[in-house]
C-alpha positions as CSV (number, residue, x, y, z in Angstrom):
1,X,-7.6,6.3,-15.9
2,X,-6.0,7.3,-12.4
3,X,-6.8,5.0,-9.7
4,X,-5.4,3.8,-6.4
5,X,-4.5,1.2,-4.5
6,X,-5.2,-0.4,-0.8
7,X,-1.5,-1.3,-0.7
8,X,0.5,1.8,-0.2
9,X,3.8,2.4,-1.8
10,X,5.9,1.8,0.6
11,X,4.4,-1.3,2.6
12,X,7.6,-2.4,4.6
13,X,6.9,-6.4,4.6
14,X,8.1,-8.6,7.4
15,X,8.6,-8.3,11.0
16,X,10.2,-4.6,10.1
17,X,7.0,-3.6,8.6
18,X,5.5,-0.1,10.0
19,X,2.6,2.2,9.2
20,X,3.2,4.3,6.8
21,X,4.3,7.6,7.5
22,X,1.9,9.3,4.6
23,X,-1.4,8.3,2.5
24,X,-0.1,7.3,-0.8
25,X,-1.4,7.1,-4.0
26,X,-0.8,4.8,-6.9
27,X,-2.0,3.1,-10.1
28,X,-2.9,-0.5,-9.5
29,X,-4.4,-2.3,-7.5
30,X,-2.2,-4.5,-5.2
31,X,-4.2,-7.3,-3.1
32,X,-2.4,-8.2,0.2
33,X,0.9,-9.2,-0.2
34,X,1.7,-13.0,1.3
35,X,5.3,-13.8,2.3
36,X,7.0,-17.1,3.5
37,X,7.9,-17.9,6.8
38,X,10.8,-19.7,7.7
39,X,10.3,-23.4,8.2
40,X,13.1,-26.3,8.9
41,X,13.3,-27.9,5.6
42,X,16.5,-30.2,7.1
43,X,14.7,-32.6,9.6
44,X,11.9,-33.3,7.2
45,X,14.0,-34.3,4.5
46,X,17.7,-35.7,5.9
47,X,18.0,-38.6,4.1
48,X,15.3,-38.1,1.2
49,X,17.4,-36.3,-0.8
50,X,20.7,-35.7,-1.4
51,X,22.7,-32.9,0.3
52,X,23.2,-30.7,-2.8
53,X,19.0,-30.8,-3.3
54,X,18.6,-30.2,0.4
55,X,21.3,-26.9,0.3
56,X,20.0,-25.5,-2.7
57,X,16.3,-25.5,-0.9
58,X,17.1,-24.3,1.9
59,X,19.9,-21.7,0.6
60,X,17.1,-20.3,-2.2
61,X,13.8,-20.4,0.0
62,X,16.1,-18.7,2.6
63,X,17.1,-16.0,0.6
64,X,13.4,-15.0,0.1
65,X,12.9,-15.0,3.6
66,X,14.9,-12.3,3.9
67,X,14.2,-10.3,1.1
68,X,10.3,-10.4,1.9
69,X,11.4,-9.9,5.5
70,X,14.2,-7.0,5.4
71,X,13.2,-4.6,1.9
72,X,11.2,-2.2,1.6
73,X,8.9,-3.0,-2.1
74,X,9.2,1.1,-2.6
75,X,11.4,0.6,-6.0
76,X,11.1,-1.0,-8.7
77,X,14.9,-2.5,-8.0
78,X,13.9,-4.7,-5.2
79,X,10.8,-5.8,-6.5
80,X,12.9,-6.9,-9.0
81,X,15.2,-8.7,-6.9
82,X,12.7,-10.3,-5.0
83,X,11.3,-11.4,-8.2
84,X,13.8,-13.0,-9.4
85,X,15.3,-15.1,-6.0
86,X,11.6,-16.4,-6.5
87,X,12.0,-17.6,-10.4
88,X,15.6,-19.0,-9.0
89,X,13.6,-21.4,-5.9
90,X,10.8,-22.6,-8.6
91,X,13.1,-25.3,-10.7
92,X,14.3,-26.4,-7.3
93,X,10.8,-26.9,-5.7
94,X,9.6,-28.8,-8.7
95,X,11.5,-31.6,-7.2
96,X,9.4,-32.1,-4.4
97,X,5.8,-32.3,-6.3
98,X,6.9,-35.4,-8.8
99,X,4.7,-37.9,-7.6
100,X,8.6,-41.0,-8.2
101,X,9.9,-38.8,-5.7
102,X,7.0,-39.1,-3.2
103,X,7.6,-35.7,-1.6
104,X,4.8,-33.7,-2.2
105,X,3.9,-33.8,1.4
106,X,7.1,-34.4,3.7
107,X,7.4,-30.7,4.4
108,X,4.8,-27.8,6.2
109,X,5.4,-24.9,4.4
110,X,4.4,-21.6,6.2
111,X,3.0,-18.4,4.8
112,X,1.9,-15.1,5.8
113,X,-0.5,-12.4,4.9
114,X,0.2,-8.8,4.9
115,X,-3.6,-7.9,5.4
116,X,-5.3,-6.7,8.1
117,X,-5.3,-9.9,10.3
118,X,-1.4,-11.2,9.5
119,X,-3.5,-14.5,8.9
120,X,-0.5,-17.8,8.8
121,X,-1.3,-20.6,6.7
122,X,0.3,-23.5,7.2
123,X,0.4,-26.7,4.8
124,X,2.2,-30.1,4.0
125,X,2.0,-29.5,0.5
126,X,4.9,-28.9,-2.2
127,X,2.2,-27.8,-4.6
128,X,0.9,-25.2,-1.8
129,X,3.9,-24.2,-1.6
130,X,4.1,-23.3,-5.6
131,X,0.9,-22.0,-5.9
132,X,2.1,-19.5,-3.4
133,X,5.4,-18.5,-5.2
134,X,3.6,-18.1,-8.2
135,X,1.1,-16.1,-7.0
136,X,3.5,-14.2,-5.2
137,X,5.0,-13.3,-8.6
138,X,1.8,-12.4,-10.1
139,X,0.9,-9.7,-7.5
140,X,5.0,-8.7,-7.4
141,X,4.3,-8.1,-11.3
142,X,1.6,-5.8,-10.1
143,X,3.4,-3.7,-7.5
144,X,6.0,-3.6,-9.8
145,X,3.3,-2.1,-12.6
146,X,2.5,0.4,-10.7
147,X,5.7,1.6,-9.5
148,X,5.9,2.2,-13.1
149,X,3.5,4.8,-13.5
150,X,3.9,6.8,-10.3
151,X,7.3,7.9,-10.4
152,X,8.4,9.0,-6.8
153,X,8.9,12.6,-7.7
154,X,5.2,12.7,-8.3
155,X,3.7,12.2,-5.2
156,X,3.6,15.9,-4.9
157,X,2.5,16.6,-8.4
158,X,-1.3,17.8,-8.9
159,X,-0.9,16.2,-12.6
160,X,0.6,12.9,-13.4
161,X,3.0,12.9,-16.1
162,X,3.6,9.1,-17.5
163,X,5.6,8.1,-20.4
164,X,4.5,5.9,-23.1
165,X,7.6,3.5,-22.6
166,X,6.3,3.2,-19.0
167,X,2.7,3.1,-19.9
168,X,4.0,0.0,-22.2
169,X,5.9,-2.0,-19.6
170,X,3.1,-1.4,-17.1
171,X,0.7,-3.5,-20.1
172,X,3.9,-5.8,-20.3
173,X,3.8,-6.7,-16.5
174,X,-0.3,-6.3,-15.8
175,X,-0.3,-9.3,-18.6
176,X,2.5,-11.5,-17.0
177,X,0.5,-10.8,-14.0
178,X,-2.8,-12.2,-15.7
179,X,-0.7,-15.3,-16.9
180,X,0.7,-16.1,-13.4
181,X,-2.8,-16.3,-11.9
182,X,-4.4,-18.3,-14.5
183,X,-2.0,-20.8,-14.3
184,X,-2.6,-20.8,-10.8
185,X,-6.3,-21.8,-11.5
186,X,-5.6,-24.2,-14.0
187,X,-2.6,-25.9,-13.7
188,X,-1.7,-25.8,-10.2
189,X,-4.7,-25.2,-7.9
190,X,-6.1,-29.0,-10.0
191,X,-3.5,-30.3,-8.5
192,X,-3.9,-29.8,-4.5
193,X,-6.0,-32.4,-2.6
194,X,-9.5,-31.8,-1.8
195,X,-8.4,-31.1,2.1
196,X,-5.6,-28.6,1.4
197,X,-8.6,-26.7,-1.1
198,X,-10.4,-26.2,1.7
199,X,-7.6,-25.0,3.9
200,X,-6.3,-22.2,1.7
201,X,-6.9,-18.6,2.4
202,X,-9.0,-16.3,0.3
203,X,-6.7,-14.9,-1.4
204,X,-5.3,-18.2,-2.9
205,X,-9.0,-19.4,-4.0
206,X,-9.9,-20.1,-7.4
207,X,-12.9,-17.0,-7.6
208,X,-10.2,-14.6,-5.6
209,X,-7.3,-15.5,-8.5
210,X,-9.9,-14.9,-11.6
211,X,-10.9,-12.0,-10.1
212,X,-7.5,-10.2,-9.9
213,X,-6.1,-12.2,-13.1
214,X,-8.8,-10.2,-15.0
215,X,-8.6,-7.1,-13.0
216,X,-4.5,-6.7,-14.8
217,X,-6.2,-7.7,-18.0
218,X,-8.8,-4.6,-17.9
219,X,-6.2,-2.2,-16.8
220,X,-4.3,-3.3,-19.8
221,X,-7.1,-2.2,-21.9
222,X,-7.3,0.5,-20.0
223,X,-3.7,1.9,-20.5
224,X,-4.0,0.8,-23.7
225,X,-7.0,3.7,-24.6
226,X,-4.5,5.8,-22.5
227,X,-2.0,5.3,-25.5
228,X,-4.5,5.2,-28.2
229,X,-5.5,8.9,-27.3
230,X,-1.7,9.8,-27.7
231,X,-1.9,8.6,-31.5
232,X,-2.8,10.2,-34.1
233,X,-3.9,7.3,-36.2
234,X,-6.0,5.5,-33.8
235,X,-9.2,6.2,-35.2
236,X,-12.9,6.6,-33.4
237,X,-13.9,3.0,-33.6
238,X,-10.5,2.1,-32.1
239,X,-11.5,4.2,-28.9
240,X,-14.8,3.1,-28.5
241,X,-13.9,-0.5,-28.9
242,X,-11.0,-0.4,-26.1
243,X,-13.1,1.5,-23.9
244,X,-16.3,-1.1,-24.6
245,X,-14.0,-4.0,-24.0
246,X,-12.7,-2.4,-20.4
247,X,-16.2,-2.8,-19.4
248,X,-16.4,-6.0,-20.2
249,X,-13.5,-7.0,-18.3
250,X,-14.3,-4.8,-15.3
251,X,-17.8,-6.4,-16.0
252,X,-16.5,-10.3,-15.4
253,X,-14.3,-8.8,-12.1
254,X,-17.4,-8.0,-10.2
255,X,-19.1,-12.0,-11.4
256,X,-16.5,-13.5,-10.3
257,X,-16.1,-11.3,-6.9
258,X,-19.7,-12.5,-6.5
259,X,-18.0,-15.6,-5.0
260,X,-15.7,-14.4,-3.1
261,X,-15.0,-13.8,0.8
262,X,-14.6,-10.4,0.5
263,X,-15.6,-9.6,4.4
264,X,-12.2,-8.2,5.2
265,X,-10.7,-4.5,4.4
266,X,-9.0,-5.6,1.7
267,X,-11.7,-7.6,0.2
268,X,-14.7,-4.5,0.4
269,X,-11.7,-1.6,-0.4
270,X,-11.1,-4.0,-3.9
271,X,-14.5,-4.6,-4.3
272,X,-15.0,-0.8,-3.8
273,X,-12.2,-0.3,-6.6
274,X,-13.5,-2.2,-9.1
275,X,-17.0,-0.3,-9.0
276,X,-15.5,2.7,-9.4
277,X,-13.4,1.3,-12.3
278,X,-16.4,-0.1,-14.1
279,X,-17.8,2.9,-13.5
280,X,-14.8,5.1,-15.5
281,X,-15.0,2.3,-18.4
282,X,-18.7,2.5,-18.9
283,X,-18.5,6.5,-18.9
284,X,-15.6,6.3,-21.6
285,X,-17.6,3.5,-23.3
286,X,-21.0,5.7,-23.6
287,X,-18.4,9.0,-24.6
288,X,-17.2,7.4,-27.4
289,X,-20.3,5.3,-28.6
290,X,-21.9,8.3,-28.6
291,X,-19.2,10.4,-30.9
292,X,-20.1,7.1,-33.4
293,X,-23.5,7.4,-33.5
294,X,-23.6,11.0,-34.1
295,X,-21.9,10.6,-37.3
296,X,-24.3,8.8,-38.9
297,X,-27.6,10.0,-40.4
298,X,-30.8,10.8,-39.5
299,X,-32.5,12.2,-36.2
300,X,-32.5,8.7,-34.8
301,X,-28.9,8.6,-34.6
302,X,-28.3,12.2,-33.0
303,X,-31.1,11.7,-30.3
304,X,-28.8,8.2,-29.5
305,X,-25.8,10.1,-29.2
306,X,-27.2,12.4,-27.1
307,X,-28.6,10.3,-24.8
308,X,-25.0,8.3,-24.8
309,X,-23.7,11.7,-23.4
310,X,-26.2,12.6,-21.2
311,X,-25.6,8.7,-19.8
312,X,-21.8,9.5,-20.0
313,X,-21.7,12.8,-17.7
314,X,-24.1,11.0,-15.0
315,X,-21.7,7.9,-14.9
316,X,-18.8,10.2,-14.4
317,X,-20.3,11.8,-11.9
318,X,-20.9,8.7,-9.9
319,X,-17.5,7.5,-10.9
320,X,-16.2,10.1,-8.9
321,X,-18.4,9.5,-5.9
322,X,-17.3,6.3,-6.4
323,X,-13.3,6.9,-5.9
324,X,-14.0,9.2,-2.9
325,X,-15.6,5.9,-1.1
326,X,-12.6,3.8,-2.3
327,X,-9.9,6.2,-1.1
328,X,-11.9,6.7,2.3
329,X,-12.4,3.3,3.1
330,X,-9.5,1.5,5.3
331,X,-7.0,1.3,4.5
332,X,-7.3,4.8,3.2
333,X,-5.7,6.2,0.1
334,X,-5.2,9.3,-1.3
335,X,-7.5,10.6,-4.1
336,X,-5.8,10.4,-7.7
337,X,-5.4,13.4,-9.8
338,X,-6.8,12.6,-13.0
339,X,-4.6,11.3,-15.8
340,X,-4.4,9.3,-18.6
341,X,-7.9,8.5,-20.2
342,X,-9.8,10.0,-17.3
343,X,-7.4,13.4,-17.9
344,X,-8.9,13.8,-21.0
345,X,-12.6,12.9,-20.5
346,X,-13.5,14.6,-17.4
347,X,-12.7,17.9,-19.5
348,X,-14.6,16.4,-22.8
349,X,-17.8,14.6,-21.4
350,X,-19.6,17.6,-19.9
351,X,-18.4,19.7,-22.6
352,X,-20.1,17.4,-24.9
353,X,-22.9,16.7,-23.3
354,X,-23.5,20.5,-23.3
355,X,-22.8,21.4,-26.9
356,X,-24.6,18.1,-27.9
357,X,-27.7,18.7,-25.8
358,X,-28.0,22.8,-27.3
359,X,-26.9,21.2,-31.0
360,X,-30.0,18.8,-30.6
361,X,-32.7,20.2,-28.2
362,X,-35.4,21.0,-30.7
363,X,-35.3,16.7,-31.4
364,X,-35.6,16.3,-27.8
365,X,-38.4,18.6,-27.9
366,X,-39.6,16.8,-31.4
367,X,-38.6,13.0,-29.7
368,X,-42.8,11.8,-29.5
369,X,-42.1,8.4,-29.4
370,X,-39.8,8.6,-26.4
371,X,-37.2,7.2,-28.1
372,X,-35.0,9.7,-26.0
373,X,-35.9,7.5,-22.8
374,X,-33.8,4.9,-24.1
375,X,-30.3,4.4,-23.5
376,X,-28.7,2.1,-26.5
377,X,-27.0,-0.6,-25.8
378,X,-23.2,-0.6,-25.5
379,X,-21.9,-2.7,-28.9
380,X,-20.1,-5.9,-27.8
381,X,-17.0,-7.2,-28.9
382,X,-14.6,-10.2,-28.9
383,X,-12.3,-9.5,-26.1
384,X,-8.7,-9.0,-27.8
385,X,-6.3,-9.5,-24.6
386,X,-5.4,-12.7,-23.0
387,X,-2.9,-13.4,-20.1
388,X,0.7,-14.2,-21.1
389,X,1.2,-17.5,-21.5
390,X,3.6,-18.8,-18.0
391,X,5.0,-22.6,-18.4
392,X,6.8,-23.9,-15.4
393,X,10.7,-23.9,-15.9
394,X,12.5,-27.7,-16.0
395,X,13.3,-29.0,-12.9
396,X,16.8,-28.3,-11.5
397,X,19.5,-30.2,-12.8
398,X,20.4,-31.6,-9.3
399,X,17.6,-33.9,-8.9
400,X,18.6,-35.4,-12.1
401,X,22.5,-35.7,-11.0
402,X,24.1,-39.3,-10.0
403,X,24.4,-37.4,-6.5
404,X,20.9,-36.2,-5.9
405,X,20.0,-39.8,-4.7
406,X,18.9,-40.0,-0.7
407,X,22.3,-40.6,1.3
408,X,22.0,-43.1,4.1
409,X,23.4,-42.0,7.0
410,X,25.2,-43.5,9.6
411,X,23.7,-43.5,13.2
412,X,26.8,-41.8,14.1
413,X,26.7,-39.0,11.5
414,X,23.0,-39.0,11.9
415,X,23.4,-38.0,15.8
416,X,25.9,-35.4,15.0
417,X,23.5,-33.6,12.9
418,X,21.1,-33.5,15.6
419,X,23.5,-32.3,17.8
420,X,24.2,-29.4,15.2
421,X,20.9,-28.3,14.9
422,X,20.1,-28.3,18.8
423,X,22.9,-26.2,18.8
424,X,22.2,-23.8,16.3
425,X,18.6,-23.2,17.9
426,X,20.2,-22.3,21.1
């Protein structure tokens, strides 16, 4: 199902960052980006930790700096990188959040987002600052998804052409994505005091992380009706169980952005994207319920499916409305051209409904009862997709080394370094 995003393509992060010079258009959604700042991670720690600990901190968390800072997120390339400077930093950081080493708070860690306020959030909190790098991973996962399925040469396309190898690596990374955020919510947000809870921006909040963690899982099952439409042995049932399970997960999105402070752009324009979304699933969901029913016997059946089509064409009619009020609303986006699922059904649904409604008119006329006035229930089924599972690396060898123990400077040595670093502010 095409959809966009209210992070364009090629978002330049950092202090380079400028407007985009065109709308763009792409295939999932990205939430604001948040990047580090730099913060002295020297003074706080001096003499806590041993000088190999304190250079590889510094040296790692550095190097994202930069990244976020400098590149352009516009290939899939230096998403990568990015992606995997932050994986480097993680076994590193773990140092400073084991409660022996009584760290967790000696450093203010400073973040940025990329929304429509710039808001900074700073903390004195080691497990702050992982919930941020992980996060950051999860919506990097996501950007990097969907640079997967809009190639650059198809900005100017009216159709999207996507390959099934890309379709399936976009699944791959929507699911890492899903497993990032849930162990945000529940291994490390449990771990952040009461006070720094409180202090966290939107984005970072328990509701917020659900939200998009099942948002990656119901565009999985929605690429993965994209694909079952491309094989030949996916059968009827298969369909209509993919597409009833997209609602369901599009379904839990909009509970759990109940919660949420959505009262900035980015929080309406991905509330606005998921009801258009729900909107596509549950018209693909009555399509195909509807082709089920009509296969089975009796008058009963064929008035049901009919109905389920009639229900069908009006939902993706409002789906439509729908994406025009996503793409319109700031920051604005350009309108998708219809492709995968969404390709297929905008041809079959009114063509359907049509032949359906002239195959079956004199029941309508027969239907006494009024058992045409009611829509049938959607069938419910287990959900089959869960997040991949994310565990933690080990923690870097160097805090386990005979030299990663706290050096005790001399008052000499101790001055110099001062002197060094009033220097190199200057």
């Amino acid at each position: 199902m095409g959809c966009t995003s209210s992070i364009p393509i090629s978002y330049i992060v950092g202090r380079r960052r400028k407007k985009p010079s065109s709308i763009h258009e792409v295939a999932v959604f990205v939430p604001a980006l948040r990047i580090p700042l730099a913060v002295d991670l020297v003074r706080p720690l001096r003499g806590l930790v041993s000088r190999d600990v304190l250079d590889k901190l510094s040296t790692l968390r550095g190097r994202i700096v930069c990244l976020a800072e400098e590149t352009y997120l516009a290939s899939v390339p230096t998403v990568s990188e990015l992606q995997r400077a932050l994986e480097e930093y993680v076994p590193v950081l773990l140092g400073l959040t084991k409660k022996e080493h009584h760290l967790e708070a000696s450093v203010e860690f400073k973040w940025k987002s990329l929304g429509d306020d710039d808001q900074e959030t700073c903390l004195a909190s080691a497990w702050y600052e992982l919930l941020s790098v992980v996060h950051m991973m999860a919506m990097l996962s996501l950007l990097e998804a969907n640079l997967m399925l809009v190639p650059k040469d198809s900005l100017d396309e009216c159709e999207r052409k996507v390959s099934e190898g890309a379709k399936k690596v976009a699944v791959d990374l929507l699911l890492k994505a899903a497993g990032c955020l849930d162990y945000c919510v529940h291994h490390i947000l449990v771990q952040l005091p009461m006070q720094i809870r409180k202090s966290l921006p939107s984005s970072l909040e328990e509701g917020m992380s659900e939200a998009i963690s099942i948002q990656a899982l119901a565009q999985s099952v929605e690429m993965q009706l994209g694909l079952a439409l491309e094989c030949e042995k996916a059968t009827l049932s298969v369909k209509r169980r993919l597409a009833c399970e997209a609602v369901s997960y599009f379904s839990q999105v909009l509970y759990c952005l109940a919660g949420c402070d959505l009262r900035d752009a980015y929080g309406k324009k991905l509330l606005l994207f998921i009801k258009w979304k729900y909107l596509e699933a549950k018209a693909a969901a009555y399509y195909y319920h509807g082709l089920v029913l009509d296969k089975g016997h009796g008058s009963s059946n064929h008035l049901n499916a009919v109905c389920c089509h009639f229900a069908a064409e009006e939902l993706l009619t409002d789906s439509k409305k729908a994406c025009l009020s996503f793409c319109l609303a700031a920051p604005v986006t350009r309108v998708p051209p219809a492709w995968g699922v969404m390709k297929h059904l905008r041809k079959k649904i009114p063509e359907v409904a049509s032949k359906k409604s002239q195959m079956y008119g004199y029941l309508i006329e027969q239907d006494k009862n009024g058992a045409f006035q009611s829509l049938p229930d959607l069938p419910e089924f287990p959900l089959s997709l869960k997040p991949d599972d994310y565990e933690l690396p080990n923690i870097d060898a160097s805090w386990e080394s005979e030299d990663c123990q706290p050096q005790i400077q001399s008052l000499k040595a101790h001055l110099k370094d001062e002197e060094d670093d009033e220097t190199g502010t200057k």
